[in-house]
Rosetta silent file (secondary structure, phi, psi, omega in degrees, C-alpha in Angstrom):
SEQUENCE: XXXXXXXXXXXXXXXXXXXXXXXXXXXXXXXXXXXXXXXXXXXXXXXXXXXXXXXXXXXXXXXXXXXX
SCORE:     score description
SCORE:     0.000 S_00000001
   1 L     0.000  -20.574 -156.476 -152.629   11.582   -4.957 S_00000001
   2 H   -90.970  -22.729  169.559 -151.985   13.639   -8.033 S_00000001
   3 H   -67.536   -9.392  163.829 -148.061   13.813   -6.711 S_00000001
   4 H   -94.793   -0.702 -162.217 -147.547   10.503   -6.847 S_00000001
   5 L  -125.332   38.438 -154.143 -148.918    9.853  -10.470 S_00000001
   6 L  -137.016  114.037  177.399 -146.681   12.885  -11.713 S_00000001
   7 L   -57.337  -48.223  178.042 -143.847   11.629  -14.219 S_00000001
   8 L   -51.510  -40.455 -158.066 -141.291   14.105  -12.633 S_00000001
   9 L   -89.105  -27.337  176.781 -142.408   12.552   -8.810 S_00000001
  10 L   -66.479  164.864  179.711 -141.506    8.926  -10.093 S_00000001
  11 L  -114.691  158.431  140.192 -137.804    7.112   -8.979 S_00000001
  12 L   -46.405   28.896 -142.088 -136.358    5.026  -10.901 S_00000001
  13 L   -62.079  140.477  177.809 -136.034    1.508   -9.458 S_00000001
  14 L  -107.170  121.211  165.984 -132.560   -0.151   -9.689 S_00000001
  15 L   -65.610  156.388  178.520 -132.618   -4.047  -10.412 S_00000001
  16 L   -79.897  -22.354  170.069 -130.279   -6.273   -9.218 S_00000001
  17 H   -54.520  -29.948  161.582 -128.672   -6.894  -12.962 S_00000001
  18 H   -39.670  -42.110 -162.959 -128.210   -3.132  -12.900 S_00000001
  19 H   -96.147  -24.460 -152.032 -125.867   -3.438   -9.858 S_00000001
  20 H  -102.337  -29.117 -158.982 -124.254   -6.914  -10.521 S_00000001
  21 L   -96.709    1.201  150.158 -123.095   -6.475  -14.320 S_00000001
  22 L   -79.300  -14.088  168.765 -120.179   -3.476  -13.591 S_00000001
  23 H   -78.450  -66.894  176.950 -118.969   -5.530  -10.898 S_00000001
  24 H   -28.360  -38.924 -170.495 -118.953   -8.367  -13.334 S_00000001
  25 H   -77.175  -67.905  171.441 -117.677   -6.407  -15.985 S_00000001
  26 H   -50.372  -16.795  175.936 -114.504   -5.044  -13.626 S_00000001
  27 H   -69.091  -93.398  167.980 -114.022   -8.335  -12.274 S_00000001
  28 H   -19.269  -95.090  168.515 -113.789   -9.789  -15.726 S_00000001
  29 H    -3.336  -62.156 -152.287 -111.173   -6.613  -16.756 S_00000001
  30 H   -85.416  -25.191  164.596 -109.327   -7.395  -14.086 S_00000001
  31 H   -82.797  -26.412 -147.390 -108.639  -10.998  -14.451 S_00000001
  32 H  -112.572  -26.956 -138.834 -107.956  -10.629  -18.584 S_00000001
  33 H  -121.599  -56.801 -155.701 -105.253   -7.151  -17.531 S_00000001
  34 L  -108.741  -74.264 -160.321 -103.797   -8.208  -14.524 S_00000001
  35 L   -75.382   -2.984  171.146 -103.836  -12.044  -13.080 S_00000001
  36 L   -95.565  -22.516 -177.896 -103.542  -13.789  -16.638 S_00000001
  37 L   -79.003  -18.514 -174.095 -100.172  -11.994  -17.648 S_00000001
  38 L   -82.687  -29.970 -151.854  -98.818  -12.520  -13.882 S_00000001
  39 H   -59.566  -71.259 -177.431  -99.576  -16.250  -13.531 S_00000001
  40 H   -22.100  -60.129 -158.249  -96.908  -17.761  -15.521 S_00000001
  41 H   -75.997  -30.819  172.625  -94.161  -15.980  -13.526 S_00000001
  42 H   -47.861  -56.430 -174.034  -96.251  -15.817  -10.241 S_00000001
  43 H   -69.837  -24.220  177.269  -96.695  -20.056  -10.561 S_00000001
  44 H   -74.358  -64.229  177.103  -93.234  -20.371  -11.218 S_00000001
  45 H   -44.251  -33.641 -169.064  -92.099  -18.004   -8.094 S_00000001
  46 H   -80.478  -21.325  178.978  -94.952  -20.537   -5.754 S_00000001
  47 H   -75.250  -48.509  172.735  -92.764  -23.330   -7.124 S_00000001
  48 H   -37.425  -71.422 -163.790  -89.602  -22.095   -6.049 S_00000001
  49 H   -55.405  -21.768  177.008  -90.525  -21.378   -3.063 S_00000001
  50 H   -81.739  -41.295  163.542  -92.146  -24.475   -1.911 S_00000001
  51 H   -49.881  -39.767  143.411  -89.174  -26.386   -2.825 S_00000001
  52 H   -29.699  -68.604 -173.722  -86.970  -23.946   -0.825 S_00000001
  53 H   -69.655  -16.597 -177.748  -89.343  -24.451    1.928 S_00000001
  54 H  -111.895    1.632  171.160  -89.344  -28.208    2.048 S_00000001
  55 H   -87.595  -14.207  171.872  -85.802  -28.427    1.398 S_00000001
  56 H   -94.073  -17.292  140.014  -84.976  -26.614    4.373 S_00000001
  57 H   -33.801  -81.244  179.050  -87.889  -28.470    6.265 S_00000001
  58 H   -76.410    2.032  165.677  -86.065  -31.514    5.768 S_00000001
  59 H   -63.259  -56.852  169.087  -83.073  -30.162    6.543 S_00000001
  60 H   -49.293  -23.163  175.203  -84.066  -29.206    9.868 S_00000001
  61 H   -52.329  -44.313 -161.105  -85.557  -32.597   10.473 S_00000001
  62 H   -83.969  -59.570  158.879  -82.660  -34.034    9.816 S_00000001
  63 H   -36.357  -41.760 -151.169  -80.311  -31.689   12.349 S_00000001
  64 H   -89.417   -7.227 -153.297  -83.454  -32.193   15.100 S_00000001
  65 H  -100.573  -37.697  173.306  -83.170  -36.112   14.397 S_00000001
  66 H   -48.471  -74.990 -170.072  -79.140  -35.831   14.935 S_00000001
  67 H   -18.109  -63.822 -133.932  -79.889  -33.755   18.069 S_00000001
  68 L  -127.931    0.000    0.000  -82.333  -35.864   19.839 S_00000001
């Protein structure tokens, strides 16, 4: 018994706020460093491209509608 009541013989228990707030924290970091400086050009590139893509959508429509 006396080994279990021994300061050296205790652990530590880890909480889940222990575990949760450096993911939180890198998370955070990582959104303010990386994905806020990209978005402007990144939302601009998803624009392009969807217009691109539906203008050649209806292009093809339009050739398949000739066809058939």
């Amino acid at each position: 018994m006396f080994l279990f009541l021994h300061p050296f013989n205790q652990r530590k228990v880890m909480n889940l706020q222990e575990i949760l707030t450096p993911i939180a924290k890198f998370a955070e970091e990582t959104f303010e460093l990386i994905l806020v400086p990209m978005s402007g050009p990144f939302n601009t590139a998803v624009i392009i491209l969807t217009l691109c893509s539906l203008a050649v959508w209806l292009r093809t429509m339009k050739r398949r509608e000739k066809a058939g």
